[in-house]
TORNU-107953 format. One record per residue (C-alpha): residue in three letters; z, y negated, x. Coordinates in Angstrom, 2 decimals. Last residue first. Example, Ala and Ser with C-alpha at 12.3 -4.5 7.8 and 13.67 -1.06 7.14 Angstrom:
# TORNU-107953
<site><type>SER</type><up>7.14</up><north>1.06</north><east>13.67</east></site>
<site><type>ALA</type><up>7.80</up><north>4.50</north><east>12.30</east></site>
END
This chain:
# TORNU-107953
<site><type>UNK</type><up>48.02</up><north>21.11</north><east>-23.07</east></site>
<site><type>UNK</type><up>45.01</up><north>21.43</north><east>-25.55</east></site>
<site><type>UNK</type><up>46.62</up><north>18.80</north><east>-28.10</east></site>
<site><type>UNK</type><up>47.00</up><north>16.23</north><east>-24.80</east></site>
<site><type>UNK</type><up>43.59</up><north>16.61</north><east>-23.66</east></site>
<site><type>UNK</type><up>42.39</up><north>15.73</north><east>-27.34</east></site>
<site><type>UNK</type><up>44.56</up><north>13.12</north><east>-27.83</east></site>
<site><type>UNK</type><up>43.73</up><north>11.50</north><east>-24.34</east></site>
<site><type>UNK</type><up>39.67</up><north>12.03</north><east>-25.03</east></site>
<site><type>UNK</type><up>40.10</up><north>10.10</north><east>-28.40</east></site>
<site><type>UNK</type><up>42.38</up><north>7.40</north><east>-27.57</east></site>
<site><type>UNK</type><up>39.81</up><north>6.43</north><east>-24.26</east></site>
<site><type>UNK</type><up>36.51</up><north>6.43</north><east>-27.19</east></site>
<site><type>UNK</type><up>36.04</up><north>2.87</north><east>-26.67</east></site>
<site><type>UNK</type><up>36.65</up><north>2.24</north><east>-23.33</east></site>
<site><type>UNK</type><up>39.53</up><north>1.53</north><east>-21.44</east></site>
<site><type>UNK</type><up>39.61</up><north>4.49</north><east>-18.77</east></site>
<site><type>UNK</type><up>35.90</up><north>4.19</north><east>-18.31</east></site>
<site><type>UNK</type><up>34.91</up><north>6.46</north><east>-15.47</east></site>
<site><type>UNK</type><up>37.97</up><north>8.01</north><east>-15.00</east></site>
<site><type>UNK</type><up>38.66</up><north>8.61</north><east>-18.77</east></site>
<site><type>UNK</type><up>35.14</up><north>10.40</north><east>-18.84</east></site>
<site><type>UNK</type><up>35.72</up><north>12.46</north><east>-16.19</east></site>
<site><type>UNK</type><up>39.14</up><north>13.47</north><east>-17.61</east></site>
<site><type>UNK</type><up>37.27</up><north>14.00</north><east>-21.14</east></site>
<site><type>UNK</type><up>34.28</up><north>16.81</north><east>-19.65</east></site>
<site><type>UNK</type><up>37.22</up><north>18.64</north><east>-17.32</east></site>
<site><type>UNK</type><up>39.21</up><north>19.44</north><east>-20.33</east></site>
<site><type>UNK</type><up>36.25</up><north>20.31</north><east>-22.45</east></site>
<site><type>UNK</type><up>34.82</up><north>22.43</north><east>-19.96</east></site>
<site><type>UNK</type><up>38.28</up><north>24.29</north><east>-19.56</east></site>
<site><type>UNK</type><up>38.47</up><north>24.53</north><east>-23.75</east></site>
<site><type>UNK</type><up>34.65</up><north>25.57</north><east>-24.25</east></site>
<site><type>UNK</type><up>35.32</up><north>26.02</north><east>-28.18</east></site>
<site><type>UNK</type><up>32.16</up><north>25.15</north><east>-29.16</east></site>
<site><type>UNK</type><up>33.36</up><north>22.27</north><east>-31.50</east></site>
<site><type>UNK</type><up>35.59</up><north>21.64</north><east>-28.43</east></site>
<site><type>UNK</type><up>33.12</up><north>21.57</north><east>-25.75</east></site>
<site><type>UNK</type><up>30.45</up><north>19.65</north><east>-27.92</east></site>
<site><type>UNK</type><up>33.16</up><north>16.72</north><east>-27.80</east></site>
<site><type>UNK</type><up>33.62</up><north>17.11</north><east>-24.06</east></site>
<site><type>UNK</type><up>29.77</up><north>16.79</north><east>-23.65</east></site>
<site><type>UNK</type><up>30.10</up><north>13.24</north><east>-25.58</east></site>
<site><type>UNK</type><up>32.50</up><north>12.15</north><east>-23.45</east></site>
<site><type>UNK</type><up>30.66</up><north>13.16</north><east>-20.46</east></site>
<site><type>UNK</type><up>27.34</up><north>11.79</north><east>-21.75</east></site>
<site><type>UNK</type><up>28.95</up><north>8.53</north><east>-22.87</east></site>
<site><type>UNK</type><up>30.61</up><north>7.84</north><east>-19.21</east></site>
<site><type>UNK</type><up>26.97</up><north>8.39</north><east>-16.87</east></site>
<site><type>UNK</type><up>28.95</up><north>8.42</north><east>-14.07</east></site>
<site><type>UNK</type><up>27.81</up><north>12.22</north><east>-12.80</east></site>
<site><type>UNK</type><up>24.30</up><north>11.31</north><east>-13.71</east></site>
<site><type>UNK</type><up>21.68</up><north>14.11</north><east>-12.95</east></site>
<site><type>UNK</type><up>24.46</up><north>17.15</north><east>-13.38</east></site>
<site><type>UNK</type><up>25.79</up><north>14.66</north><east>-16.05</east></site>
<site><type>UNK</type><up>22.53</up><north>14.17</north><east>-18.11</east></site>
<site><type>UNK</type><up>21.89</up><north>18.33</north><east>-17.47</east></site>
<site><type>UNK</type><up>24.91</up><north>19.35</north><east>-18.75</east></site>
<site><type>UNK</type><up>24.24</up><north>16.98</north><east>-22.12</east></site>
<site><type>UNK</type><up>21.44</up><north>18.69</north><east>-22.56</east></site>
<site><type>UNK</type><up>22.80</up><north>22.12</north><east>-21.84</east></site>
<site><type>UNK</type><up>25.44</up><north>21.19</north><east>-25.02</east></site>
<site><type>UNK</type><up>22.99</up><north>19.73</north><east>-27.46</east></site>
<site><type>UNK</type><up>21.39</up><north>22.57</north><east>-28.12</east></site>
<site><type>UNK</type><up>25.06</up><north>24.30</north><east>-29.38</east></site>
<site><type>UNK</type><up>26.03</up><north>21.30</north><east>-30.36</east></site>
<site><type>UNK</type><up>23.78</up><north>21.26</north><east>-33.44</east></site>
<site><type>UNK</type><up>25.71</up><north>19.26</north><east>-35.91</east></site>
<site><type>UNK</type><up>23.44</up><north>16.78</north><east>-36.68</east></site>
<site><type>UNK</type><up>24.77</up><north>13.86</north><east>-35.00</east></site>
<site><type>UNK</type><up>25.11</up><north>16.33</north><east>-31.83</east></site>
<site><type>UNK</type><up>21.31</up><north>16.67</north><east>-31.61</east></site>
<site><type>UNK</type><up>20.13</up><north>12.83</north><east>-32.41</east></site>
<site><type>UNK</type><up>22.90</up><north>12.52</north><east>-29.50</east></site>
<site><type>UNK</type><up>21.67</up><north>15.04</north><east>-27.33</east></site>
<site><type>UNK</type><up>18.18</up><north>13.35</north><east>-27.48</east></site>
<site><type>UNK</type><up>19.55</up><north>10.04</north><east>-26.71</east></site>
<site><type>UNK</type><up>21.02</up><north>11.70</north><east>-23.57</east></site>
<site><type>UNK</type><up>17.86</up><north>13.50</north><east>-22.43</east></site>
<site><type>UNK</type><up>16.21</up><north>10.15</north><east>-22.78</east></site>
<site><type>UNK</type><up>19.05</up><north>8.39</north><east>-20.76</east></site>
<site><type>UNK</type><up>18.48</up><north>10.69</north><east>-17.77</east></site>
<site><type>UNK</type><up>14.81</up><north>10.63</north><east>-17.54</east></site>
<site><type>UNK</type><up>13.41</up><north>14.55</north><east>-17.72</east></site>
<site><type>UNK</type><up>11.01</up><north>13.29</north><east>-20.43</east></site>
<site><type>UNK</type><up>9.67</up><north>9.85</north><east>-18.67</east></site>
<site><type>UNK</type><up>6.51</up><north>9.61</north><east>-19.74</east></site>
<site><type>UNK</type><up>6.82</up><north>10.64</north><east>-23.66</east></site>
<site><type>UNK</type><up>9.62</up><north>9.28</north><east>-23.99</east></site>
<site><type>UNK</type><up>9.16</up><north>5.90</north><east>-22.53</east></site>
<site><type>UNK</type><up>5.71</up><north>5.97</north><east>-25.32</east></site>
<site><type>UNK</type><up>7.83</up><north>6.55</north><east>-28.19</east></site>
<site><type>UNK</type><up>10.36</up><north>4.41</north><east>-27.56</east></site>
<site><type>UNK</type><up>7.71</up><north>1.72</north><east>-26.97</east></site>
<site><type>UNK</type><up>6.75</up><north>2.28</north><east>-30.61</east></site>
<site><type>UNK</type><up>10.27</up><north>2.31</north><east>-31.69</east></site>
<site><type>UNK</type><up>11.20</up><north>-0.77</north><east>-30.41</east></site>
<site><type>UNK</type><up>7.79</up><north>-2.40</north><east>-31.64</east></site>
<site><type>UNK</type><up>8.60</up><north>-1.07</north><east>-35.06</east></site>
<site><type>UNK</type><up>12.28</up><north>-2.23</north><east>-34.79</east></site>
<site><type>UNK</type><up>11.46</up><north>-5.95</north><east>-34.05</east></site>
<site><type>UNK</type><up>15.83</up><north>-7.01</north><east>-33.91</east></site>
<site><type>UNK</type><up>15.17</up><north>-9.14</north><east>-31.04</east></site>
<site><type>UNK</type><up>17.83</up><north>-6.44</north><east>-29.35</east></site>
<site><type>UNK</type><up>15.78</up><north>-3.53</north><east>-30.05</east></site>
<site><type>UNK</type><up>12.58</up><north>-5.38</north><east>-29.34</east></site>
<site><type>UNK</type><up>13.83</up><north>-5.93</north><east>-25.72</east></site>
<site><type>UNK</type><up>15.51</up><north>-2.74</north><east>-25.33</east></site>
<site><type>UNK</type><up>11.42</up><north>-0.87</north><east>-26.06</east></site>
<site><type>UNK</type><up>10.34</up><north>-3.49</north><east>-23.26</east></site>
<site><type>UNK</type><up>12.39</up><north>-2.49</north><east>-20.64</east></site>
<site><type>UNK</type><up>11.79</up><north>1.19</north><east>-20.97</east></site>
<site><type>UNK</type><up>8.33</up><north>0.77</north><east>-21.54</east></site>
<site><type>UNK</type><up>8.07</up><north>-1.36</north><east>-17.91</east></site>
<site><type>UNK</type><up>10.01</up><north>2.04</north><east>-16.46</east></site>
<site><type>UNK</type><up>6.59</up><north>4.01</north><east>-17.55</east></site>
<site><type>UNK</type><up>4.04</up><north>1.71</north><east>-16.08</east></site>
<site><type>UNK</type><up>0.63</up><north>3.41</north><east>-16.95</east></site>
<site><type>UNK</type><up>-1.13</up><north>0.52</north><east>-18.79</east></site>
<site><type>UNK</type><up>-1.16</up><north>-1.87</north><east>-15.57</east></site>
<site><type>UNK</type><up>-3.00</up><north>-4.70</north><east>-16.97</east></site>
<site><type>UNK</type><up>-2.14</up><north>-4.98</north><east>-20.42</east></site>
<site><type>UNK</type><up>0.95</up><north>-3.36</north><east>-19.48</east></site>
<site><type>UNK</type><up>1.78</up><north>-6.73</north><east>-17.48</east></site>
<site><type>UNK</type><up>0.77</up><north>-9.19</north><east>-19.60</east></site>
<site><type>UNK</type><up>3.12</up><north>-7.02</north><east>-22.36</east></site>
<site><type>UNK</type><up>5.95</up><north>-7.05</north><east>-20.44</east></site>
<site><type>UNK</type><up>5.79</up><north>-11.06</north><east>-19.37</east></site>
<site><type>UNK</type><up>6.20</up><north>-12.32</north><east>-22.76</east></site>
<site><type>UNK</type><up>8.45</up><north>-9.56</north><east>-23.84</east></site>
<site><type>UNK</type><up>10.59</up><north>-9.66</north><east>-21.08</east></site>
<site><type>UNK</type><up>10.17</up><north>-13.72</north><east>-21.55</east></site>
<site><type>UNK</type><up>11.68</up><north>-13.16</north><east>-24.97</east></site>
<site><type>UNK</type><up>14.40</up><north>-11.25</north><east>-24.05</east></site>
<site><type>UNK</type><up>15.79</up><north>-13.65</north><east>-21.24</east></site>
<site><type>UNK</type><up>18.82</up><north>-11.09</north><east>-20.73</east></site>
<site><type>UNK</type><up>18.81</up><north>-12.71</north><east>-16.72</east></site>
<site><type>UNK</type><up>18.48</up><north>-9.54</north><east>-15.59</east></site>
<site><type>UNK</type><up>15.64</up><north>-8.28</north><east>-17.90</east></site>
<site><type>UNK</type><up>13.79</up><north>-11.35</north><east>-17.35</east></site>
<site><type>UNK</type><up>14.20</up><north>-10.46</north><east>-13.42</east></site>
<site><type>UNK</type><up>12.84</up><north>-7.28</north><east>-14.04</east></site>
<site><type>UNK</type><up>9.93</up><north>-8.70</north><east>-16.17</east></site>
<site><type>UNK</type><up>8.94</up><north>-11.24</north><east>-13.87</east></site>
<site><type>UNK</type><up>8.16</up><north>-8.26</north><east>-11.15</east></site>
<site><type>UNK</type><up>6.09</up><north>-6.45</north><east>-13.36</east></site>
<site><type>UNK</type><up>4.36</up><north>-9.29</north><east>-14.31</east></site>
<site><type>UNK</type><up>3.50</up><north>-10.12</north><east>-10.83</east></site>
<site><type>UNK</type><up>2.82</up><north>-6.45</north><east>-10.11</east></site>
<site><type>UNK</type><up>0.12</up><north>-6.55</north><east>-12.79</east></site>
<site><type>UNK</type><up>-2.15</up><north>-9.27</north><east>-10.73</east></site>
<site><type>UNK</type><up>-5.05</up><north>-10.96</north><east>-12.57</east></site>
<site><type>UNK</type><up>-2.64</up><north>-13.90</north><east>-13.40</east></site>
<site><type>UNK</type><up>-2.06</up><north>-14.10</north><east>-8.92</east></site>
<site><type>UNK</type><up>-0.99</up><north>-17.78</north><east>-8.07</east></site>
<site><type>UNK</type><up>0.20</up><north>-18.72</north><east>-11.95</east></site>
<site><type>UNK</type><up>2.01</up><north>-15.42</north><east>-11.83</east></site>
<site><type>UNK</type><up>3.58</up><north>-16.04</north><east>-8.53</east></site>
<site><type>UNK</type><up>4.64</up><north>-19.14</north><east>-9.09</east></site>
<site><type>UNK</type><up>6.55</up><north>-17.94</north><east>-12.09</east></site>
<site><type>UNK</type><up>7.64</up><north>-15.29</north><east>-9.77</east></site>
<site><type>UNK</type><up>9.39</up><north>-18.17</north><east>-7.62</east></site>
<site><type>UNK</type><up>10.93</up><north>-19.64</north><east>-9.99</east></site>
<site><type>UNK</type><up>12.63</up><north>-16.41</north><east>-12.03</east></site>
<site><type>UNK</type><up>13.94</up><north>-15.52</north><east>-8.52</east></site>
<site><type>UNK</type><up>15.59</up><north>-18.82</north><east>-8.16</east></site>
<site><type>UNK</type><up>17.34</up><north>-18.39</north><east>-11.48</east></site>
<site><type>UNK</type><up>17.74</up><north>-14.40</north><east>-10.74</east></site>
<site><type>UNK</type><up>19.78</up><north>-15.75</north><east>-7.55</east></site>
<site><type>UNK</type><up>21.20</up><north>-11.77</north><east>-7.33</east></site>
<site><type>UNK</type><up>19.97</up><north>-11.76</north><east>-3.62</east></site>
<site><type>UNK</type><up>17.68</up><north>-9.09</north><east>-4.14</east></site>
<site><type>UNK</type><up>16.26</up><north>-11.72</north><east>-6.18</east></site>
<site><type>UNK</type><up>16.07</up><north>-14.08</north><east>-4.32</east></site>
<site><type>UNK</type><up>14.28</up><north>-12.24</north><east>-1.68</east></site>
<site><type>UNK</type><up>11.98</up><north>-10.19</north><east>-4.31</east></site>
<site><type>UNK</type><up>10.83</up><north>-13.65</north><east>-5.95</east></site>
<site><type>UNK</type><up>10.26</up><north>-15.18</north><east>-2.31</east></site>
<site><type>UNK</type><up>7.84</up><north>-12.34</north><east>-1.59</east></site>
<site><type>UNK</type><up>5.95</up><north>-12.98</north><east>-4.94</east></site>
<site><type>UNK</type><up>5.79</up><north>-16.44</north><east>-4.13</east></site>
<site><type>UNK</type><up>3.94</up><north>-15.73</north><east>-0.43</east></site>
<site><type>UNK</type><up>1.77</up><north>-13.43</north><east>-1.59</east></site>
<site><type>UNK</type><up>0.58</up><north>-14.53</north><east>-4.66</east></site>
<site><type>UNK</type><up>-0.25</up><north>-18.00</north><east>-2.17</east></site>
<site><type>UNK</type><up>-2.28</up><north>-16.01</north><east>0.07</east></site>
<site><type>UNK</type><up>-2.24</up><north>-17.57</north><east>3.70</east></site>
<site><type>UNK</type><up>-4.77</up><north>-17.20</north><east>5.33</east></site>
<site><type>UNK</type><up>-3.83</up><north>-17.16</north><east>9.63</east></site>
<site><type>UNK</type><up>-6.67</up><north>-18.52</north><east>11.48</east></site>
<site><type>UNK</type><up>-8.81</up><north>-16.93</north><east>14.22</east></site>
<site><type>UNK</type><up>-9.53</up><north>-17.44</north><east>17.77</east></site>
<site><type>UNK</type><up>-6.64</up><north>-19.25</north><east>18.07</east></site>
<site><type>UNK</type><up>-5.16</up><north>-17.91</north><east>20.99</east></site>
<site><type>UNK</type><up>-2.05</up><north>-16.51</north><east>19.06</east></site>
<site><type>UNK</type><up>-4.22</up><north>-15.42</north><east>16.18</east></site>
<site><type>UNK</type><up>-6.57</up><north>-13.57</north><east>18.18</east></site>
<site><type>UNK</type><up>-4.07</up><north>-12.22</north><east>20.14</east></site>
<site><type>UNK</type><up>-1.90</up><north>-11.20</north><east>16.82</east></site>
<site><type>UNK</type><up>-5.53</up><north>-9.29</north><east>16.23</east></site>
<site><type>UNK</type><up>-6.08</up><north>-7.83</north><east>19.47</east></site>
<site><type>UNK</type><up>-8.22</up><north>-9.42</north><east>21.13</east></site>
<site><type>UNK</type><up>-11.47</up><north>-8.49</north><east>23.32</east></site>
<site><type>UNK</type><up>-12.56</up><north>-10.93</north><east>25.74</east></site>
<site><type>UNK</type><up>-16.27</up><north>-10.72</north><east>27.25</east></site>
<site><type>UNK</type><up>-18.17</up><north>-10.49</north><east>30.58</east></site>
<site><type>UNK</type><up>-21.61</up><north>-10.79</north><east>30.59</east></site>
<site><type>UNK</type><up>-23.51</up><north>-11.10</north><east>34.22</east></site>
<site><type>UNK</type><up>-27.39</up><north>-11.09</north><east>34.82</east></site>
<site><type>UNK</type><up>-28.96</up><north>-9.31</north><east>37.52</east></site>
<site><type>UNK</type><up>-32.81</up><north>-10.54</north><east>37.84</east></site>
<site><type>UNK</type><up>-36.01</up><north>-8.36</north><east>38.82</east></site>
<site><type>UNK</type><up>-36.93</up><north>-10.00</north><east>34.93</east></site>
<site><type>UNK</type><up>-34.35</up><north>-12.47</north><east>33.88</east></site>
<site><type>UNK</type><up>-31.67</up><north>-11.00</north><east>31.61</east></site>
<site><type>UNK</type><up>-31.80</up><north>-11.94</north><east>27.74</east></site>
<site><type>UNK</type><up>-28.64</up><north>-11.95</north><east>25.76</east></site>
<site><type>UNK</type><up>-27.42</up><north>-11.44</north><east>22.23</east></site>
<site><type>UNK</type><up>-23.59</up><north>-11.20</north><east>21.27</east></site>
<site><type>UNK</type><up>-21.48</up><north>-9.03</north><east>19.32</east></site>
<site><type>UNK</type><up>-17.79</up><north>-8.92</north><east>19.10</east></site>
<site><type>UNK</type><up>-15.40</up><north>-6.05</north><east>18.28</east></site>
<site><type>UNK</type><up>-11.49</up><north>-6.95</north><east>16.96</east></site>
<site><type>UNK</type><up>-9.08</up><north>-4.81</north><east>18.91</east></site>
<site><type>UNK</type><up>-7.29</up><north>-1.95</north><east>17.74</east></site>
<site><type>UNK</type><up>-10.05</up><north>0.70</north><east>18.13</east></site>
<site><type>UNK</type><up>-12.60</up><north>-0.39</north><east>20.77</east></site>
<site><type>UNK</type><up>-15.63</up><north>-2.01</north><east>20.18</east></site>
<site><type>UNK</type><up>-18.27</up><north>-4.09</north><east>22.08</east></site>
<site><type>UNK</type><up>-21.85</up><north>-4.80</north><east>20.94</east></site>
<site><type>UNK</type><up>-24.84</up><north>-6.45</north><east>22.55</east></site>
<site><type>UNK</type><up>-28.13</up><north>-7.30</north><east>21.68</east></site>
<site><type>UNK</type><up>-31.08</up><north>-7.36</north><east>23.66</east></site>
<site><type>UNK</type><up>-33.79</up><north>-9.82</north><east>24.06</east></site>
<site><type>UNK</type><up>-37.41</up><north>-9.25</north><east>25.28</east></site>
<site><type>UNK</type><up>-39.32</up><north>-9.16</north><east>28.61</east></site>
<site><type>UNK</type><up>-36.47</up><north>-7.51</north><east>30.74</east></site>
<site><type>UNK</type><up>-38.77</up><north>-3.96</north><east>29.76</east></site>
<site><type>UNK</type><up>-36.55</up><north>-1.48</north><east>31.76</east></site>
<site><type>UNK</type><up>-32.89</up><north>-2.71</north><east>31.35</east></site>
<site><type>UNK</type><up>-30.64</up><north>-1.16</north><east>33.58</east></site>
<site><type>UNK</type><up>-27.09</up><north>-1.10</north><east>33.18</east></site>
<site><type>UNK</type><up>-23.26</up><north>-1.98</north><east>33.97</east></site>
<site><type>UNK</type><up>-20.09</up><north>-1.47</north><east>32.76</east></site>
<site><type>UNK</type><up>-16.30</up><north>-3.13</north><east>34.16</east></site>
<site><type>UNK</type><up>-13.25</up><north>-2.54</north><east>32.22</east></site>
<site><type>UNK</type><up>-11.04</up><north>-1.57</north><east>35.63</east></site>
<site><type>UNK</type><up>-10.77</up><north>2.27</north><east>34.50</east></site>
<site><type>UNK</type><up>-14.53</up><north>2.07</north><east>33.44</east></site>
<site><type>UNK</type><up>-16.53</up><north>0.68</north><east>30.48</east></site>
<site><type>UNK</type><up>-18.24</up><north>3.05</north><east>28.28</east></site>
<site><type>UNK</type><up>-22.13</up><north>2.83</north><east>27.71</east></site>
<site><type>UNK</type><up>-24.35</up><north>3.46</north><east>24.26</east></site>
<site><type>UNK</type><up>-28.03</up><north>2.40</north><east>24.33</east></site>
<site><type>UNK</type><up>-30.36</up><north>2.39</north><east>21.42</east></site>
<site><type>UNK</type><up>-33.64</up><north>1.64</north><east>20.93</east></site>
<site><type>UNK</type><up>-35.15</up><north>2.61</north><east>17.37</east></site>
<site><type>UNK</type><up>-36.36</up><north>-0.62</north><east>16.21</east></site>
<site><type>UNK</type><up>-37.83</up><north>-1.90</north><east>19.66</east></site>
<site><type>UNK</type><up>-37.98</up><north>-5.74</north><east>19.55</east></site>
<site><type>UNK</type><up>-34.90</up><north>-6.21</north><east>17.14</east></site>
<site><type>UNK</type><up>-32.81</up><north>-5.10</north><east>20.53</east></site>
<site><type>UNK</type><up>-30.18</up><north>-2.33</north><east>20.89</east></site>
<site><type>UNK</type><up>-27.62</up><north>-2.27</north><east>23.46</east></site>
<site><type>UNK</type><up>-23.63</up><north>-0.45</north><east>22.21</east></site>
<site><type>UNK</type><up>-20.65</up><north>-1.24</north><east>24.53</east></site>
<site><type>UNK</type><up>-17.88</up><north>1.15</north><east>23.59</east></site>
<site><type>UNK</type><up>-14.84</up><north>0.13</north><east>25.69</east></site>
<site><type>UNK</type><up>-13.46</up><north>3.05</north><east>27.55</east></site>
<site><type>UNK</type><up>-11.45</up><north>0.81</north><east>29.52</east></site>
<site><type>UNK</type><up>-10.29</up><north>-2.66</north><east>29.03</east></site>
<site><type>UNK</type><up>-9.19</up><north>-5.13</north><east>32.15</east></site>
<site><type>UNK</type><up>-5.94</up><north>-7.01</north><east>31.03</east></site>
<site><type>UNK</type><up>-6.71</up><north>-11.22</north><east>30.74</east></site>
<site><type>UNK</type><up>-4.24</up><north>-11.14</north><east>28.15</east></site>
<site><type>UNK</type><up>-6.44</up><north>-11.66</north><east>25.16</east></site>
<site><type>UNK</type><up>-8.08</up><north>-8.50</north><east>26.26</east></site>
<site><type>UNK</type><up>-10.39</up><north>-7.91</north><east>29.46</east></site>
<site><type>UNK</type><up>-14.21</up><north>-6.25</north><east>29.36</east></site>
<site><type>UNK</type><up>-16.52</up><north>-6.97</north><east>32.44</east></site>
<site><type>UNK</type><up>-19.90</up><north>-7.07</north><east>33.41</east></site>
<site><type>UNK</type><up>-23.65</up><north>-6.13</north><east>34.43</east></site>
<site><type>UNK</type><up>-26.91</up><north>-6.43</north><east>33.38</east></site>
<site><type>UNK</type><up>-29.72</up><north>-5.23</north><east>35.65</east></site>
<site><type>UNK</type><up>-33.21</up><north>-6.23</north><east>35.28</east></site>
<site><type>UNK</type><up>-36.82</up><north>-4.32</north><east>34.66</east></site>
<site><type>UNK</type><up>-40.65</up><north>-5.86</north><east>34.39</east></site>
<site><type>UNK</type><up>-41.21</up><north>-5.69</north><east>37.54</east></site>
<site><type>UNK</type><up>-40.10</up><north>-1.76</north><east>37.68</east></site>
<site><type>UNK</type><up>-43.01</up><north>-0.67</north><east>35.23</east></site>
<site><type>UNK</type><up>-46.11</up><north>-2.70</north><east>36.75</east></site>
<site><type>UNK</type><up>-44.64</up><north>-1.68</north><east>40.00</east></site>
<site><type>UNK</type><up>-45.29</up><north>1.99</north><east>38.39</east></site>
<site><type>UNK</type><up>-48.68</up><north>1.01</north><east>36.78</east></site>
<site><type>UNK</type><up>-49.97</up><north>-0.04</north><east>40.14</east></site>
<site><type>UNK</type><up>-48.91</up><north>2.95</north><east>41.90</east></site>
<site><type>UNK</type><up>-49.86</up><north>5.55</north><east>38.92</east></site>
<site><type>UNK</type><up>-53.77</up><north>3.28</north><east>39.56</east></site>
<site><type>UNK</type><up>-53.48</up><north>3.23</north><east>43.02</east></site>
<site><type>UNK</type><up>-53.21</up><north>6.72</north><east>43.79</east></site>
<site><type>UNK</type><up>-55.82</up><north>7.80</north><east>40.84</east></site>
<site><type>UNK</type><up>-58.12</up><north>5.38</north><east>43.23</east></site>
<site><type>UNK</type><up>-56.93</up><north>7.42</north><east>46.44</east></site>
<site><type>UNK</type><up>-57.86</up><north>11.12</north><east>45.07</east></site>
<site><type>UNK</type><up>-61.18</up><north>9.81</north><east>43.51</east></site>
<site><type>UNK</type><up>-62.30</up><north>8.40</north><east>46.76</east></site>
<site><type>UNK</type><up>-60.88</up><north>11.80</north><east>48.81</east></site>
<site><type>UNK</type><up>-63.43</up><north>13.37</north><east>46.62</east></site>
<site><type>UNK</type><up>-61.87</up><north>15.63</north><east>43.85</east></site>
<site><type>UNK</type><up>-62.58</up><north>19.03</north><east>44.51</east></site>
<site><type>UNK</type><up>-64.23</up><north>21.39</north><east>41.50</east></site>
<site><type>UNK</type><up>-63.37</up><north>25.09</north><east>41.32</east></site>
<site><type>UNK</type><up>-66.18</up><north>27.48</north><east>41.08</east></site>
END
């Protein structure tokens, strides 16, 4: 037999949901605002993110409109929320508030950009000092002033020692100005840093060549070879130790592949034209010597290609 509740019992449950419902809504408030950027320009689809230290595993996540606006309601009005806005491209800002209970509160907020941010103020400009020197090394330098160059990455050095591409840079300039010991000096800092600088090898192995330290030469010989074996000049040298021995026949394709890479490169076309002839590659010869005697009509080895063109007339 099923049991009726009294018409007393009926109206007391009444009260009590009703009492614990206005209970509920007095404790809520609205929040409501607006997102603009540095401009003043209304912001949509800004992510505005609620969470509050009260409640650990709250979370609220709300998009502003077409005209930037968002609004919300906050059940328990009792405790402080915080507030989050982010949007990609513009720097985010937080900010706790607390809304009055039965209360709408406003909180409208600026997004910048970051040249806004800079522009207004909002933030300062740091200027790194590296930076700024190494910059005015490349300028100057780029501008053949390798005095004013060598300044400015001495600056640069000081500014940034921890900093390979400093070196680096002070190096190429070194090499420039034929200041051998500084491309030494400012070599090795810079492998010591940056061990894996294969053009920086190159540099320093002519720098002990022409201080005359032949087992540092031929140590950083070693190593330019080694990571740079389809380079140019390293296929040349190789030709050379080659040819010097008599073996033209390997040094030959060498030699094509220096020029094919290099047309200008002068030695390697002189030097192919002398394989030529020992191979007996008359037409290849020919065409080997007039390249060279374009490229550097006076030099050293002119008499020779012109005697040999003329004798194969």
């Amino acid at each position: 037999m099923t049991k009726r509740l009294s018409r007393a019992c009926l109206g007391a449950a009444l009260v009590l949901l009703l009492s614990a419902g206005n209970a509920f809504a007095q404790a809520q408030g609205r929040i409501v605002g607006k997102v603009t950027d540095g401009k003043g320009v209304p912001l949509a689809d800004v992510k505005v993110t609620i969470t509050t230290k009260a409640i650990g595993n709250f979370k609220m996540e709300l998009k502003t409109d077409a005209e930037g606006k968002w609004r919300t309601i906050l059940n328990d009005s009792t405790i402080t929320y915080h507030y989050k806005f982010e949007k990609q491209g513009y720097m985010g800002i937080e900010q706790d508030k607390k809304v009055p209970i039965g209360g709408v509160e406003s909180l409208d907020v600026q997004l910048f950009t970051q040249d806004q941010a800079i522009e207004k103020g909002v933030v300062k400009v740091v200027v790194d000092p590296f930076v700024v020197a190494y910059n005015g090394a490349v300028e100057a330098y780029q501008a053949n002033d390798f005095d004013g160059a060598w300044a400015k990455a001495q600056e640069a050095v000081k500014a940034g020692p921890e900093k390979a591409s400093g070196y680096d840079l002070a190096t190429k300039i070194a090499v420039a100005r034929k200041d051998w010991d500084n491309v030494i000096a400012m070599g090795e800092k810079s492998i010591a840093l940056e061990p894996d600088n294969p053009p920086l090898m190159g540099s320093l192995m002519e720098a002990y060549r022409v201080k005359g330290d032949k087992v540092k030469a031929a140590e950083y010989e070693k190593k330019y070879i080694a990571a740079n074996p389809d380079q140019p000049d390293v296929i040349y040298n190789q030709a050379v130790d080659l040819y010097n021995k008599g073996n033209f026949k390997d040094a030959e394709p060498k030699l094509l592949k220096v020029v094919e890479a290099k047309p200008d490169h002068a030695k390697a076309q002189y030097l192919l034209g002398m394989c030529s002839v020992n191979l007996n590659k008359i037409p290849q010869m020919k065409h080997a010597f007039n390249e060279y005697l374009k490229l550097d009509p006076k030099g050293a080895d002119a008499a020779t290609a012109k005697e040999m063109l003329d004798a194969f007339k």
